[in-house]
C-alpha positions as CSV (number, residue, x, y, z in Angstrom):
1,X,27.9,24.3,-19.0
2,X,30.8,25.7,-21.1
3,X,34.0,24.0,-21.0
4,X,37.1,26.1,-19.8
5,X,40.2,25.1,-22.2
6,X,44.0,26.7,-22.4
7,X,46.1,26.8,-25.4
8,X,50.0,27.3,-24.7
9,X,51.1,29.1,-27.5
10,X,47.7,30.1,-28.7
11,X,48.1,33.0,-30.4
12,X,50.4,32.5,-33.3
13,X,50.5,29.2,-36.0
14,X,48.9,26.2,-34.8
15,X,48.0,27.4,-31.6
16,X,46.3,30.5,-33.1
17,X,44.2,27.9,-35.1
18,X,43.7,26.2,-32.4
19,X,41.9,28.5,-30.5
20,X,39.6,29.7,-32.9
21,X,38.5,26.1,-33.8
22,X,38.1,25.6,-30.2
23,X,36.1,29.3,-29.6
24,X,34.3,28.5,-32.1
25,X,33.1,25.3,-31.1
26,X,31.9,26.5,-27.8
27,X,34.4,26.1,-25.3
28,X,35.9,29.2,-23.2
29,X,39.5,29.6,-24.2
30,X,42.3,31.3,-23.1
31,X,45.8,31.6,-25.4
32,X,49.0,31.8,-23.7
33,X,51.8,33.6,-24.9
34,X,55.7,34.3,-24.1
35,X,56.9,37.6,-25.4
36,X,55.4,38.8,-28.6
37,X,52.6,41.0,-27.3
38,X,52.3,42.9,-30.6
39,X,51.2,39.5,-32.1
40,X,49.5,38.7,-29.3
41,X,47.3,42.1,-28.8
42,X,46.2,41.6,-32.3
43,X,45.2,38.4,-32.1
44,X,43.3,39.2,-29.0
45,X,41.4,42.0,-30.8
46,X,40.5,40.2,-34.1
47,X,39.6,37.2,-31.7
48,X,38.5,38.2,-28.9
49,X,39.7,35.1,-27.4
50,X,41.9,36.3,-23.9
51,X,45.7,36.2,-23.8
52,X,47.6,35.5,-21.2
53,X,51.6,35.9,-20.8
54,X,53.8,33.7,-19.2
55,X,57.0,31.3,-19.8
56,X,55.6,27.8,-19.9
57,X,59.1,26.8,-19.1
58,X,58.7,28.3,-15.4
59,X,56.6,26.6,-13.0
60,X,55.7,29.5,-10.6
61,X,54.5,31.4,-13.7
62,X,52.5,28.8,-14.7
63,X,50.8,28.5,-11.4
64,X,50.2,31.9,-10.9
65,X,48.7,32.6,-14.5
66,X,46.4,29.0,-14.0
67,X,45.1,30.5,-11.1
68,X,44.3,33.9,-13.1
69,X,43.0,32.1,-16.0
70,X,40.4,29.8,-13.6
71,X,39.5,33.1,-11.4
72,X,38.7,34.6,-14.9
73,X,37.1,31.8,-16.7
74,X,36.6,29.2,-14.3
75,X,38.3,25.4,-13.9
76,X,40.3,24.6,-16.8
77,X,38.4,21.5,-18.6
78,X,41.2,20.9,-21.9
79,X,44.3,21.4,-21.8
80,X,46.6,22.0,-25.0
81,X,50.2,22.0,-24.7
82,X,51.0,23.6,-28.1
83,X,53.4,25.8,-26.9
84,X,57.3,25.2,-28.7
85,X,60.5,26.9,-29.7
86,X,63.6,25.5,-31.7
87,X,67.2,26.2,-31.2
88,X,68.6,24.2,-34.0
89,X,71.8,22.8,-34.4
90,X,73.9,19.6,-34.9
91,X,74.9,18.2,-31.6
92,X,78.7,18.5,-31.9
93,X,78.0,22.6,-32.3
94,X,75.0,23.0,-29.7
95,X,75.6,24.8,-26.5
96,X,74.0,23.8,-23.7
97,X,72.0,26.8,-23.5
98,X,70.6,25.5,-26.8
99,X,69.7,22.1,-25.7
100,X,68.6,23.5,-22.0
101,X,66.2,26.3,-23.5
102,X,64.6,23.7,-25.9
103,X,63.9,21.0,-23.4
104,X,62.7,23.7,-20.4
105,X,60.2,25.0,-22.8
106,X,59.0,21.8,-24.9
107,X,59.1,19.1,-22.7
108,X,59.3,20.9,-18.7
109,X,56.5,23.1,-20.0
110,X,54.0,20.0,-20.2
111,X,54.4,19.1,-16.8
112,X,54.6,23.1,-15.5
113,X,51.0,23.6,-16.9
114,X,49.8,19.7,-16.6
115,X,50.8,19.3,-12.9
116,X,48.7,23.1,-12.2
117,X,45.6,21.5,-13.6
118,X,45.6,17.8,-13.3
119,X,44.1,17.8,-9.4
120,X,41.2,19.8,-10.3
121,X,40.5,18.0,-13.5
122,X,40.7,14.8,-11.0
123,X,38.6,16.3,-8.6
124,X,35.7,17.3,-11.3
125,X,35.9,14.0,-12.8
126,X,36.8,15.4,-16.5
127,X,39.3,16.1,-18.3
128,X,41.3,16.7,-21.6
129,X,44.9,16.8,-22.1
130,X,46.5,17.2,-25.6
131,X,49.8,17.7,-26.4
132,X,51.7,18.8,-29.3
133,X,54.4,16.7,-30.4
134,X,55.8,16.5,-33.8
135,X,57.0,14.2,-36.9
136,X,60.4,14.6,-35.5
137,X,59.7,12.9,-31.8
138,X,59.0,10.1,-33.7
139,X,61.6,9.7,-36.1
140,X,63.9,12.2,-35.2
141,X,65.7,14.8,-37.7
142,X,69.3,15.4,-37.9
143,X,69.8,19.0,-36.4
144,X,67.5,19.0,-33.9
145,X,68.8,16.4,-31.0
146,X,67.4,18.9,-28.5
147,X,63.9,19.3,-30.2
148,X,63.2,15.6,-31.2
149,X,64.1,14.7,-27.8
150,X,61.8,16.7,-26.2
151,X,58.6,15.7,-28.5
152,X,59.7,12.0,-28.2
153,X,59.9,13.3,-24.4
154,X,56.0,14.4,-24.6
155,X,55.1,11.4,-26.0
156,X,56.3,9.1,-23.1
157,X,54.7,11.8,-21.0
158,X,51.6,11.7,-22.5
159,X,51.5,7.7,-22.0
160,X,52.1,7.9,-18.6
161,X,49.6,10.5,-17.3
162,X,47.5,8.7,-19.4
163,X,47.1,5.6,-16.9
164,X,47.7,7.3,-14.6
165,X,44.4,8.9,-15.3
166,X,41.8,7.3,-17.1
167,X,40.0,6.0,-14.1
168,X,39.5,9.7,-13.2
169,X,37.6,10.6,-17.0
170,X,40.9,12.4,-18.1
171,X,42.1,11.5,-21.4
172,X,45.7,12.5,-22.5
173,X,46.9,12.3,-26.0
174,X,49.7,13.5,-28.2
175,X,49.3,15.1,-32.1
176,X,52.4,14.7,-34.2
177,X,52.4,17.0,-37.1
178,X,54.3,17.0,-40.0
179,X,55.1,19.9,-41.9
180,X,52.6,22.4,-41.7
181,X,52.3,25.4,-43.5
182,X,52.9,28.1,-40.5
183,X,54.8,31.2,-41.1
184,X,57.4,29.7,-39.8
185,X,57.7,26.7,-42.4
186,X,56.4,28.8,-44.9
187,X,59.7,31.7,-44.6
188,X,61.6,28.6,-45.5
189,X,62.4,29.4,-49.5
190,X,59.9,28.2,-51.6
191,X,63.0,26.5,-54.1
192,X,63.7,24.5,-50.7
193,X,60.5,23.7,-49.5
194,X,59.5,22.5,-53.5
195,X,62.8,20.7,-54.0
196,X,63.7,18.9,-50.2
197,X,60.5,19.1,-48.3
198,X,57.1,18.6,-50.3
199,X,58.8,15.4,-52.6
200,X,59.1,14.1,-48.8
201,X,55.2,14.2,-48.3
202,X,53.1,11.2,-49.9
203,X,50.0,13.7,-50.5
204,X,52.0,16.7,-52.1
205,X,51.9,19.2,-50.0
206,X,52.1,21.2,-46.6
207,X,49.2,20.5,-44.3
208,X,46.9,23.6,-42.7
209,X,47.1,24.4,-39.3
210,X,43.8,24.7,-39.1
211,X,43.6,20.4,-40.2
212,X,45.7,20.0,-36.7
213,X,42.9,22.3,-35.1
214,X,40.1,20.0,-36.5
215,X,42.4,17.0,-34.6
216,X,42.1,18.8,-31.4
217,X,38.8,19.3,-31.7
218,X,38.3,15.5,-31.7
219,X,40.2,14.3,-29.4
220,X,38.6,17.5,-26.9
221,X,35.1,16.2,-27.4
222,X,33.0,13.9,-25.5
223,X,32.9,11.5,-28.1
224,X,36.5,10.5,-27.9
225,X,36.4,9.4,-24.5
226,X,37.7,6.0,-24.6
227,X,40.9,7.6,-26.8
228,X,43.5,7.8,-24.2
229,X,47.5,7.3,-24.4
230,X,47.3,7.4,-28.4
231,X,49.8,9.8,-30.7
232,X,48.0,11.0,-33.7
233,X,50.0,11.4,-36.7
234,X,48.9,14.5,-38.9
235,X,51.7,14.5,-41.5
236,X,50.5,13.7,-44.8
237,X,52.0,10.4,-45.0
238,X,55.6,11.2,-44.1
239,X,56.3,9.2,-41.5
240,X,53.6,6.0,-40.5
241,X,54.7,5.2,-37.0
């Protein structure tokens, strides 16, 4: 039987690698989106992996689109929370809109989508929950007191749901990556990235979004059933928690 999974924020960057790896494995997938449907569209036709728009960051949304995705592509079987945005700014300057926006999306989100599939995972007896934190949940990074505190956020989360339910065959983990070279990173100026970022990095460069993918893939299979609760660190040596 083909496994059902959903990746928030699948189309673009990690996520987009993370549903290929996934598709390509076998599984069903479905990719989640907010608002770029140009991206979005085109990922869906070079793919063919289905795309699905909604706001992680509102519950009713999420519910609604679950159900579509299920009706579609039957009971959702991994789950990867992927989906992020950054509002970035030192804490003396940040609005709340800032820090509100941030923490709806990258830390509400988790339990949105979780919550709207954790009682059918229960129910079947399976189930795979990852969730994409980050470097800076772990150490945290000047700038970003809204973002680290939402991946640290996800990490407790992850923990928690964890026991809560292993008994049931659900595994829940957490990837923290480091700097991976998305287009987001990589529009950072090269003299910037070669000068502050890499000399930060013990094996000399970005990582691939496609070497998170090959974590997910891991931590989805069968074979990692008795990995529950951990944080895997993807970040080239950066930070050793």
């Amino acid at each position: 039987m083909t496994r059902t999974a959903l990746v928030t924020g699948g189309t673009r960057g990690i996520g987009q690698a993370v549903s290929v790896a996934l598709k390509q494995a076998g599984y069903s997938v479905a990719a989640s989106y907010a608002g770029n449907d140009e991206a979005a569209n085109a990922f869906k036709e070079e793919t063919g992996i289905p795309v699905f728009k909604f706001d992680v960051g509102d519950f009713e949304a999420c519910a609604a689109a679950i159900n579509a995705i299920e009706n579609e592509l039957g009971p959702i079987d991994i789950l990867v929370n992927n989906a992020g945005i950054t509002r970035d700014g030192m804490l003396h300057k940040m609005s709340l809109e800032q820090w509100s926006a941030v923490i709806n999306t990258n830390l509400n989100g988790l339990f949105n989508t979780t919550r709207n599939v954790i009682e059918g995972m229960r129910e079947r007896k399976f189930g795979r929950i990852i969730n994409i934190s980050s470097i800076n949940g772990q150490k945290g990074q000047m700038g970003q007191a809204n973002y680290s505190a939402a991946k640290a956020g996800d990490i407790g989360f992850t923990k928690a749901v964890a026991q809560e339910n292993a008994f049931k065959g659900i595994t829940v983990n957490a990837i923290a990556p480091g700097y991976i070279g998305t287009e987001m990173v990589r529009a950072v100026p090269q003299d910037v990235l070669d000068s502050k970022i890499i000399p930060q990095i013990p094996v000399g460069r970005l990582g691939e979004p496609e070497e998170i993918a090959r974590c997910v893939l891991f931590l989805a299979a069968d074979d990692a059933g008795f990995i529950t609760g951990s944080t895997l660190s993807a970040n080239g040596g950066q930070y050793m928690a």
